[in-house]
C-alpha positions as CSV (number, residue, x, y, z in Angstrom):
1,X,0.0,0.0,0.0
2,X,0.9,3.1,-1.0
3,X,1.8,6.0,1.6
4,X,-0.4,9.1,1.8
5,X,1.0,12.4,-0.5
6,X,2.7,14.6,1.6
7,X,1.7,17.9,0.6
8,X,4.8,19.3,2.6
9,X,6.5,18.5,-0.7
10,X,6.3,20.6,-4.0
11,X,7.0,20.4,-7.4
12,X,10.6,21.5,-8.3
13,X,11.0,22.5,-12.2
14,X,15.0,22.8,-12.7
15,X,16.2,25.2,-15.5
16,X,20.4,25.9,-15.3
17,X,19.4,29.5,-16.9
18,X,17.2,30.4,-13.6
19,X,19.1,32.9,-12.2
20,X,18.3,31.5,-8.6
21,X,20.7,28.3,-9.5
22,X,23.1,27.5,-7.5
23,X,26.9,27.2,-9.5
24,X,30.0,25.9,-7.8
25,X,33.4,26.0,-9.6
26,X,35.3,23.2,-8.6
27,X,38.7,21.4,-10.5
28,X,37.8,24.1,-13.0
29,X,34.5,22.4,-14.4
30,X,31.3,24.8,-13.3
31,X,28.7,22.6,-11.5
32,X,24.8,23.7,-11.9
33,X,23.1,22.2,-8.3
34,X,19.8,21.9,-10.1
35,X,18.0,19.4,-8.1
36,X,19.1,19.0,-4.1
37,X,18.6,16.4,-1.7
38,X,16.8,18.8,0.0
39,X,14.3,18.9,-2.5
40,X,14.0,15.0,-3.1
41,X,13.8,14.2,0.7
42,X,17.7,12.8,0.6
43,X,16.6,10.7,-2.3
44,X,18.5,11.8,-5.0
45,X,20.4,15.0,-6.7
46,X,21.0,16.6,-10.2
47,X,23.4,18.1,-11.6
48,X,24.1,20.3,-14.6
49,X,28.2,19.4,-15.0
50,X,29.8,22.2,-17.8
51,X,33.5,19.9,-18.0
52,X,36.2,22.1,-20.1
53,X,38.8,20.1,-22.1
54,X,41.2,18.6,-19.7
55,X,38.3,19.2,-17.2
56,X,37.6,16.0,-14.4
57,X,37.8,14.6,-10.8
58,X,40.5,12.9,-10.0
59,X,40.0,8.5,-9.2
60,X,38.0,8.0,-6.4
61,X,34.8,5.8,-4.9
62,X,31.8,6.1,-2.7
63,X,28.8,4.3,-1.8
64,X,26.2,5.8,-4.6
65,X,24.8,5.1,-7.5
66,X,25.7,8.3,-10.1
67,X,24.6,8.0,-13.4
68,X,25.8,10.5,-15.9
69,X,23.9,12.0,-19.4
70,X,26.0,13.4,-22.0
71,X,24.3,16.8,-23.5
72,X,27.4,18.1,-25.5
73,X,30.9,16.6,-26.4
74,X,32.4,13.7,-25.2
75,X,33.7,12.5,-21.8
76,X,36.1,9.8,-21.1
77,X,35.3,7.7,-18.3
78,X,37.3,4.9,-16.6
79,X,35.5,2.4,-14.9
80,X,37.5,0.0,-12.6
81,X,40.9,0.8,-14.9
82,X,39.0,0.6,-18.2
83,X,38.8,3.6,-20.5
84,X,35.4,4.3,-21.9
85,X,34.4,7.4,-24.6
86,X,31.0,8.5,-24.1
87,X,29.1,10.7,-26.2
88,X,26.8,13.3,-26.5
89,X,23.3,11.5,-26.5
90,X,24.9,8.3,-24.5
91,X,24.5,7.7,-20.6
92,X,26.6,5.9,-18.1
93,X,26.1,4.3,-15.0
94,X,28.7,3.7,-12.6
95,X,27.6,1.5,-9.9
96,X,28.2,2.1,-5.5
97,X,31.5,1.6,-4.4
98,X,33.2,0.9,-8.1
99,X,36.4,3.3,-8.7
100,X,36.3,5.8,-11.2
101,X,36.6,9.2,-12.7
102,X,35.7,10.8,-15.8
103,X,38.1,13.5,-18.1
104,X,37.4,15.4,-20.8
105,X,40.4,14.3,-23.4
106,X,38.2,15.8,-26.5
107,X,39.7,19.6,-26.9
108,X,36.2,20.9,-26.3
109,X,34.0,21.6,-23.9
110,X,30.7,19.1,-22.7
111,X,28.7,19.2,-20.6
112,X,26.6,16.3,-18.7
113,X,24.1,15.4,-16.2
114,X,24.9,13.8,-13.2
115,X,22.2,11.8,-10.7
116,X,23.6,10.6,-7.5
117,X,21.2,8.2,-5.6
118,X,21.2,8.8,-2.9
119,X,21.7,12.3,-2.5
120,X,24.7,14.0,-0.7
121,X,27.6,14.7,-3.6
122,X,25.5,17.7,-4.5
123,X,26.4,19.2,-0.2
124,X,29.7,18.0,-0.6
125,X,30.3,20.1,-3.9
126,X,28.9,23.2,-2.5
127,X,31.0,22.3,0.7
128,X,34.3,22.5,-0.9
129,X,33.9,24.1,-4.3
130,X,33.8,28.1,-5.0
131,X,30.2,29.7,-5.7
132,X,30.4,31.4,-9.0
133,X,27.7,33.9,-10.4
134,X,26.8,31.7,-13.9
135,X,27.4,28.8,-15.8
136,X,29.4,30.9,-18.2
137,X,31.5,32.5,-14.9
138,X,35.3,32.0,-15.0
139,X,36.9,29.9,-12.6
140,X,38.1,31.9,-9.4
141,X,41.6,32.6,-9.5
142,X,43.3,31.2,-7.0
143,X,46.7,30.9,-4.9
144,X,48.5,28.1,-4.3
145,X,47.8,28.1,-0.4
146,X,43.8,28.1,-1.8
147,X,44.0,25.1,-3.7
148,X,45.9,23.9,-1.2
149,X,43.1,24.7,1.5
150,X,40.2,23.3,-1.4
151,X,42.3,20.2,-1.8
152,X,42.7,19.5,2.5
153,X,38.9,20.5,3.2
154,X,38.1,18.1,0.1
155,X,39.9,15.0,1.1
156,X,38.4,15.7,5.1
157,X,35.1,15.7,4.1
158,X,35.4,12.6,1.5
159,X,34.2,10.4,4.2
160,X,31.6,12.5,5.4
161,X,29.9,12.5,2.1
162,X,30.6,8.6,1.8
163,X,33.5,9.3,-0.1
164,X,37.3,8.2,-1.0
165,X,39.6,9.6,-3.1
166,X,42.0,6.7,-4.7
């Protein structure tokens, strides 16, 4: 049996060009928070991910499902040590606890969705990445002792956010 609606929860239409989004610079790819756990109840996040060429995480893990749409461009992922091109039109699943991390090797920009299930990655990037003002924003300049400071808050929260950085 289905539980009763909870009217406590509303509709959430997500457009990255509503100027109330939410846009976090981080390893110089612009991140578009456009769906939060705390709009899904912890359920699940999206994300609007603008990757430059050369753009991408570095290998890591964590206990979520995160499942990623390619808009524009191409995105090379590796899965478990195995290189993977993914296209624009193309979607990827990387499954809990798997090791991974995705670059963009193309020499243009794309751009991707990204669903975490749960939710949590989309705190954690707003945690330890730079609020910028737009999707089209520069990257902040920043010193060496910054990135520094981004890097050492990044790897302390990892486990927090169910996280590990290989």
């Amino acid at each position: 049996m289905l539980p009763d609606d909870n009217p406590a929860r509303s509709l959430t239409v997500a457009n990255p060009d509503d100027p109330a989004t939410t846009f976090i610079s981080l390893v110089g790819n612009t991140y578009a928070m456009l769906i939060t756990g705390e709009q899904t109840d912890g359920k699940y996040c999206l994300i609007d991910m603008r990757v430059p060429d050369g753009g991408g995480p570095p290998p890591h893990r964590h206990d979520f499902e995160e499942m990623f749409t390619i808009l524009e461009g191409e995105i090379e992922f590796t899965f478990r040590g195995e290189k993977h091109v993914v296209r624009a039109g193309s979607t990827i699943n990387i499954p809990a606890n798997a090791p991974h991390n995705f670059r963009n090797a193309s020499g243009a920009p794309a751009r991707m969705l990204c669903m975490c299930t749960p939710a949590g990655q989309d705190e954690y990037f707003m945690r330890i990445g730079d609020r910028v003002a737009s999707q089209d924003a520069p990257p902040p300049q920043l010193s060496e002792a910054e990135m520094l400071e981004r890097r050492k808050r990044a790897a302390e929260l990892a486990s927090t956010y169910r996280s590990e950085f290989l």
